[in-house]
MARTORPA-780946 format. One record per residue: x, y, z of N, C-alpha, C, O in turn. Coordinates in steps of 0.05 Angstrom, whole numbers, plus 5000, padded with zeros to 4 digits. Layout:
XYZXYZXYZXYZ;...
//
This chain:
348863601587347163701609345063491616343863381598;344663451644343263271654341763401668342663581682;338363301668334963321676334663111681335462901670;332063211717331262971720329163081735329263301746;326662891737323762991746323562791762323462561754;323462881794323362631802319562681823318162841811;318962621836316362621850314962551879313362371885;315562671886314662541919311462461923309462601917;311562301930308862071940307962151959306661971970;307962381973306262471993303362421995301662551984;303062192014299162192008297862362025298962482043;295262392019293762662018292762662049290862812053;293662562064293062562081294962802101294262922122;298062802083299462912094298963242091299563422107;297863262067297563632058294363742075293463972077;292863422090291163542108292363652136291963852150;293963432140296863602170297163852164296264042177;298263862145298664142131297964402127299364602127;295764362123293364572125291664572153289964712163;292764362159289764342193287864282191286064342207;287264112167284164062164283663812178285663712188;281863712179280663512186280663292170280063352147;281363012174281362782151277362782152276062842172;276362692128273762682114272362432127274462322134;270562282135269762152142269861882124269561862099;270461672143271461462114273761552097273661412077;274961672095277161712079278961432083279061332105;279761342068282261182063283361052042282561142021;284860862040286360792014287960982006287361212011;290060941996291861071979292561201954294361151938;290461411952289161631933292561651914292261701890;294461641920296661841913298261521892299661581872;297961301897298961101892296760951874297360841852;294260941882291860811866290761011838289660911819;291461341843290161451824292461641803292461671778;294061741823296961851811298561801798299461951781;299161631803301061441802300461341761301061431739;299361201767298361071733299061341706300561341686;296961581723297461831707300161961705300762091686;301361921722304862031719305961761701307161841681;305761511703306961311687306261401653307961401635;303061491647302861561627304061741619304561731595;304961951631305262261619308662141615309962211595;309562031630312361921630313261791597314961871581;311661611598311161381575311261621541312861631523;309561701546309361971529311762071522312762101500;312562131550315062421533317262261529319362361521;317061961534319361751542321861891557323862001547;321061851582323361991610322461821622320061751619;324261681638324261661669323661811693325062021693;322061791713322361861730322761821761321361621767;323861901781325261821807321961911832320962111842;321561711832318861731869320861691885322661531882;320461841903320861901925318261791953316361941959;318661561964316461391982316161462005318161482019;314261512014314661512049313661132056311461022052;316061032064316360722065313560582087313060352092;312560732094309860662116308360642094308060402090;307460742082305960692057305360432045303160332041;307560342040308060072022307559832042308459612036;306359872063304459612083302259552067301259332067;300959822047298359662033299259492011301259561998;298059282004299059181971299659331947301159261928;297859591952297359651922299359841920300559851899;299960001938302760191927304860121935306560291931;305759871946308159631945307659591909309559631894;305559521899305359421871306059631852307659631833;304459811863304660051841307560141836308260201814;309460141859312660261856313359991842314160011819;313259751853314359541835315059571802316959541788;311859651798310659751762311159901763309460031751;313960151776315160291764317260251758318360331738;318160111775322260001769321259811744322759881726;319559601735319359511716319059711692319959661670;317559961699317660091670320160321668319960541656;322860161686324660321680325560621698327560761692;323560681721323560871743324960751761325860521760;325360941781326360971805325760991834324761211839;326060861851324960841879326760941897328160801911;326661261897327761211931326761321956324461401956;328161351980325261441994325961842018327462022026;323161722014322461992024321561992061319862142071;323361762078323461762100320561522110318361542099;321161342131319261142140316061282145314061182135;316061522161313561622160313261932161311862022178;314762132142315662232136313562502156311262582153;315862582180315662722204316363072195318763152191;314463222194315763442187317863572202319463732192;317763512226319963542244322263422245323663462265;323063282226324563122225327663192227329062992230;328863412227331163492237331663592267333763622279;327963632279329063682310327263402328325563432345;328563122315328462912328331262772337332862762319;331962682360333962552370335362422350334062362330;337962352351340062172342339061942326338961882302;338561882344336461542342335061532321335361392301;332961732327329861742315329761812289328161742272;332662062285333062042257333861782243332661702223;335761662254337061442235334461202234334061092213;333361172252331161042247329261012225328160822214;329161342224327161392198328661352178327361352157;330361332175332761372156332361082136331161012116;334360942157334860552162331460422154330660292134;330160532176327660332158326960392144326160202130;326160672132325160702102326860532080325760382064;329860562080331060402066330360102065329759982045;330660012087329759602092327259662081327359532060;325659742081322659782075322659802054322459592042;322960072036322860002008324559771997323359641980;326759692002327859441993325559211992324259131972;325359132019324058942011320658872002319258672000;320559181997316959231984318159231956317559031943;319459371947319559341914322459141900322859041878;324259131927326158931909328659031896330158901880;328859321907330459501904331659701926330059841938;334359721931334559781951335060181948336660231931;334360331957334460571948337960691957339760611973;337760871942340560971946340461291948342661401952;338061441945337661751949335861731970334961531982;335462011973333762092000331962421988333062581973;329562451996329062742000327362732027325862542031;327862972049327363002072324263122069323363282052;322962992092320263152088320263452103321563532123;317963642080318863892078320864092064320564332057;323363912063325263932047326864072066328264242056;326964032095328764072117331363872124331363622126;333264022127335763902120337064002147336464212157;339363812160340763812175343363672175343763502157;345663732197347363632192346663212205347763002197;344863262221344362912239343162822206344362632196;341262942191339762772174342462722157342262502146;344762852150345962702129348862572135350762502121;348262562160349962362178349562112181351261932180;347062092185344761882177345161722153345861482149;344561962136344261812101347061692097347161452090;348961822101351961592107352561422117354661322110;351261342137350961082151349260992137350460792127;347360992129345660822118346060792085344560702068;348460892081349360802052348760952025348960882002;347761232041345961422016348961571988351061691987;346961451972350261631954349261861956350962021963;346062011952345462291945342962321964341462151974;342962591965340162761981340062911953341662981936;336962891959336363171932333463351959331163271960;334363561976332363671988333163971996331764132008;335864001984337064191991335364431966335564441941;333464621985332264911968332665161961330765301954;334765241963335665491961333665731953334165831930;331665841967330165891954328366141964325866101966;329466371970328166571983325066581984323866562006;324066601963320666661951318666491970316366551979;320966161974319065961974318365922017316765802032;321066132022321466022055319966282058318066232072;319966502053318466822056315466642059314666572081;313866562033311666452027310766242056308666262069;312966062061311965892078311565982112310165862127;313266262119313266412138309766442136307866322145;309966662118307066772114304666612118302466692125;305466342112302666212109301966092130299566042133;303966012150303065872172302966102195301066062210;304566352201304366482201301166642206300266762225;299666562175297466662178294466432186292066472192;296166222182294365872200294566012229292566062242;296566072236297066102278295666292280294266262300;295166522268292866672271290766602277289666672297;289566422256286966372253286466172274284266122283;288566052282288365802304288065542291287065332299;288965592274289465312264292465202258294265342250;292664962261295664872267296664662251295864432249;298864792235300264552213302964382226304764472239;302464152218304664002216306264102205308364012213;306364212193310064362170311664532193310464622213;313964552188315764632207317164842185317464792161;318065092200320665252186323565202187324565332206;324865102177327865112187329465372184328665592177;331565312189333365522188334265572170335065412153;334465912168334666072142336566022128336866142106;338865782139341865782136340965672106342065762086;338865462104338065372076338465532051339165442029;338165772056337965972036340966052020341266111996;342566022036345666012031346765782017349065832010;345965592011346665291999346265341965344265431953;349265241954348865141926345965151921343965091934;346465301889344065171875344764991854343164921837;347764901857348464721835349964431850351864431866;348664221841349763951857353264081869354864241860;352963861897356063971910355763711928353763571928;358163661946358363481965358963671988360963811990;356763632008356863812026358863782052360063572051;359363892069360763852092360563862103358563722106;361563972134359763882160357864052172356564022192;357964342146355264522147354464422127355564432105;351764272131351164192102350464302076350564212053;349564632089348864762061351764892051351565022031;354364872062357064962056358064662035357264432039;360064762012361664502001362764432016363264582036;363764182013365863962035366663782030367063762006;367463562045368363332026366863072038367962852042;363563162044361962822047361662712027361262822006;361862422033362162252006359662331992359862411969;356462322006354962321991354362641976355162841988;353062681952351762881937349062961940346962831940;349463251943346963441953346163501921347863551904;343863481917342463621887339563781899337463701908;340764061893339064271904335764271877335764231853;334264301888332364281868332064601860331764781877;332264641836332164871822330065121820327565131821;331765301816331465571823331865721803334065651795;330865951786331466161781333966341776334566401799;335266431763338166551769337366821781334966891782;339366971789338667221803337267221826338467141845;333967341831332367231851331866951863331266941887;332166751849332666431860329466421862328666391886;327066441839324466391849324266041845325465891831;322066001865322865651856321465561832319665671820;322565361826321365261796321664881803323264701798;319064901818318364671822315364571808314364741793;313664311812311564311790309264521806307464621792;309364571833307764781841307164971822305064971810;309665201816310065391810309465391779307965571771;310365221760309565111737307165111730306165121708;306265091751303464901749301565211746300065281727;302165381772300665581767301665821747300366031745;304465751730304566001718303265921695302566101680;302665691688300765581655302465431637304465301643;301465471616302465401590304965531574306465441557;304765751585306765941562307666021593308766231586;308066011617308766191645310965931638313265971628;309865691645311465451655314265491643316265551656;314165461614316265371600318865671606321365661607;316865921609318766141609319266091639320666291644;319165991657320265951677323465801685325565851697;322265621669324565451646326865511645328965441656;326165691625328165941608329766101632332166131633;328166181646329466351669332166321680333866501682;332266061689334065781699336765841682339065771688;336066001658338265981645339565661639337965471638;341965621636342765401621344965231647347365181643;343765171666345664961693346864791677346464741653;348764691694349064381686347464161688347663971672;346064161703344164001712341164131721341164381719;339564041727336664091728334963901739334163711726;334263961765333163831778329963931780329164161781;328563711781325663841782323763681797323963441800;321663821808320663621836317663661832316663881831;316563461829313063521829312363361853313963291870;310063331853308363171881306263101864305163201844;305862811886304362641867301062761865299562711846;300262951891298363151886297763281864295563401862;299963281843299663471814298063271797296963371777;297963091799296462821787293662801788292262751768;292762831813290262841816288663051814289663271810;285763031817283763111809281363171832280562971843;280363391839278263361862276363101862276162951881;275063071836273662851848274962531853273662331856;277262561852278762331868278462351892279262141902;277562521912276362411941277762731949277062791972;279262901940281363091953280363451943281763641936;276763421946275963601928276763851962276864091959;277263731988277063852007279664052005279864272015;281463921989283264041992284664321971286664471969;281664261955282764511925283064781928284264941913;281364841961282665121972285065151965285965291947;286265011983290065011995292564941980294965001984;291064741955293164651943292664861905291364841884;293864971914293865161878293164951851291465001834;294564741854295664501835292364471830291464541809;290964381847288464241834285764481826283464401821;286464771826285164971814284565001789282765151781;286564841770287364761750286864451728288464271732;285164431712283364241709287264051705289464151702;286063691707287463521704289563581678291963591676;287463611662289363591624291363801625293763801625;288864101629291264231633294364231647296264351635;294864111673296264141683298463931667300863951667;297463811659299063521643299763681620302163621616;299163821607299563921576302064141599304364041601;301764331610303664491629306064321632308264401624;305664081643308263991642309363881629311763881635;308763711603309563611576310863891565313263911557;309364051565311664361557314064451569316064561560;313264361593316364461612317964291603320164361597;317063971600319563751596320263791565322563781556;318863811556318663901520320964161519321464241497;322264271540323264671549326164441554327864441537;326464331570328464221582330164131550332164221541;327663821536329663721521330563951500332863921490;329064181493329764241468331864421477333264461457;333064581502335164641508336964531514338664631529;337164241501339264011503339863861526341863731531;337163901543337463691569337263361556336163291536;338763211575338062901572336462811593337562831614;334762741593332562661617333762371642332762161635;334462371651335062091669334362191695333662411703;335061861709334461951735335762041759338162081759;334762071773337162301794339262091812341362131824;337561821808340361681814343261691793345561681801;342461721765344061671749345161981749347662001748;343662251749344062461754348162511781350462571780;345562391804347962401824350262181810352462281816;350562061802352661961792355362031774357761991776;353162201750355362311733356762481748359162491745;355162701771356162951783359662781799361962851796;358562541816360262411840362362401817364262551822;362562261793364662141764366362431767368762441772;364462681762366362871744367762931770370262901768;366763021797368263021821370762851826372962921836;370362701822372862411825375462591803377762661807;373662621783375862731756377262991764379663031757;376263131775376863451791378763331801380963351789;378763151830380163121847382863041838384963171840;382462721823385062681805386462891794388962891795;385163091784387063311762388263411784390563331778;388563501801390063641819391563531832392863661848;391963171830395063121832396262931810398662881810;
//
């Protein structure tokens, strides 16, 4: 059985879209890459795992989080991306505009870290059939954005839902409920993407709950605790695989510049250590139920191997 923790690099600028707030006066630099970043390499280092970032490739114009992803593929991580300037709308943009975001995030991280990426996760975690039309042209073996996840699309109704009330207006977009119908276990999708099929590339749904499908992402972890996290874990029962998704937001700390945001974001309600000791338990939950930790490139790979082997047996 194969685990993998991978992390999206969303900088904080994006969870202010999000909420409707206002960017802070002087705000800048790259809070998510200068301060995050180091602390996930440690906690990594620790449990000795790998883990897969996920970039929004506009990012990596500054030096220092071009450097910082570099000093992750050197300590053995993974780069791939998370779209050129990652549009929450991004499944109701033209033909073009998708592959665009697509194509240059890829050239972009290539030639910022030196590696050319081979996964994708969509911002928001909105999925369409143009975006993975896209990722095939542009050479993607895997998407990991596919959520199956009632609790989490109910929740996101509600909340913006209750922003439009108040008159305030988020960047996040709802997609269509069809999401909810998709594998919760890696598949190669088809030309409904949340249906199986036979696209070359591999969907890895980020994990859910058996029965109700609650999500069990580092959000959710984060706020069930110490002893919530790991029984969350447990819940999951025993997949083949195990996908798990934090944001590089779980890293930081209010007085890293993002104290504006400890309303909205649950994650930083929760002192730094704690949340780090929370998830050393969850990954501590994974290995001792016989997960192997790698990364979701290597993840999508074994799945594409045993698929190949399926196919062969049946002639």
């Amino acid at each position: 059985m194969l685990a993998a923790i991978s992390v999206d690099l969303d900088e904080v600028a994006l969870y202010r879209k999000i909420h409707g707030l206002p960017a802070p006066q002087g705000e800048g630099g790259p809070l998510v890459y200068r301060a995050a970043l180091p602390r996930a390499f440690k906690l990594a280092e620790r449990l000795g795992i790998p883990l897969t970032f996920f970039a929004v490739s506009r990012d990596l114009v500054d030096p220092t989080s071009a450097s910082a992803l570099r000093t992750a593929i050197s300590l053995g991580h993974t780069v791939e991306s998370h779209s050129a300037s990652h549009p929450y709308d991004l499944i109701r943009l033209g033909t073009e505009r998708i592959r665009a975001e697509i194509r240059e995030s890829f050239d972009d991280i290539e030639r910022a870290v030196g590696a050319r990426p081979v996964g994708f996760r969509a911002p928001g975690y909105s999925l369409s059939d143009g975006v993975l039309d896209a990722l095939e042209e542009a050479g993607a073996g895997f998407d990991a954005s596919a959520f199956p996840c009632p609790a989490y699309y109910l929740a996101k109704l509600a909340v913006l839902g209750a922003m439009f009330e108040r008159g305030r207006h988020s960047a996040s977009i709802v997609a269509s409920p069809v999401q909810l119908f998709a594998p919760t276990e890696p598949y190669r999708p088809g030309k409904s993407w949340w249906r199986k099929g036979d696209r070359r590339l591999i969907e890895i749904p980020m994990r859910v709950t058996r029965g109700v499908r609650l999500p069990v992402i580092g959000t959710t972890l984060l706020y069930a605790g110490e002893r919530g996290g790991p029984r969350l874990i447990d819940a999951c029962g025993l997949p083949s695989s195990f996908s798990l998704e934090l944001h590089g937001v779980d890293f930081l700390e209010p007085d890293d510049g993002v104290a504006d945001l400890a309303k909205h974001q649950i994650e930083l309600t929760r002192p730094l250590a704690q949340r780090l000791r929370i998830l050393e338990a969850c990954v501590l939950r994974l290995k001792k139920k016989g997960y192997k930790l790698v990364s979701l490139r290597d993840l999508a790979a074994s799945v594409a191997a045993a698929h190949a082997q399926r196919h062969i047996a049946l002639y």
